[in-house]
Steps between C-alpha positions, in 0.01 A plus 500: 500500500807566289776758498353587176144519611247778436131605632228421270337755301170380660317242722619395842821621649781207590597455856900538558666230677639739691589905560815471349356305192214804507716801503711325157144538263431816676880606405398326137202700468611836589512792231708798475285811680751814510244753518211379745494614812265266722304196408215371723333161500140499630293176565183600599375175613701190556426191631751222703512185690568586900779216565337455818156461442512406153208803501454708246707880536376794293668817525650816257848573467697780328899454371675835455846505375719773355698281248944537467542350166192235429167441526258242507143433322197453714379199372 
C-alpha cells in the first residue's frame, strides 16, 4: 500500500503491512466530528482463524471511543 492509499468504497478490506502502515489510511480516512460525543462499533458476530489451531473463532465485540478531533467510518 501507498502513502497515498485509500479504503475501498466496497468489497474486501486490504491487509496493512504493518500497524504503522494501518494507522496512516486510518489517519487518511478520518473526518472532521466537532460535535459527537461517543461513537460505538458493534460486530455482532465475527469469525477468525485461532493461530494455534488454525480452528475456527467466533465471537462479538464492541469499539467505543469518544473521538478528540477525527473519526473513522465503520466499514
Amino acid at each position: 500500500m501507498s502513502e497515498n492509499y485509500y479504503l475501498p468504497r466496497s468489497g474486501p478490506m486490504p491487509r496493512p503491512a504493518s500497524v504503522e502502515e494501518g494507522r496512516n489510511v486510518l489517519k487518511q480516512e478520518a473526518f472532521d466530528a466537532p460535535n459527537v460525543q461517543n461513537i460505538t462499533f458493534r460486530a455482532l458476530e465475527f469469525t477468525a482463524v485461532c493461530p494455534k489451531t488454525g480452528q475456527p473463532d467466533f465471537g462479538k465485540v464492541e469499539i467505543s471511543y469518544t473521538p478528540r478531533h477525527k473519526c473513522i467510518e465503520s466499514k
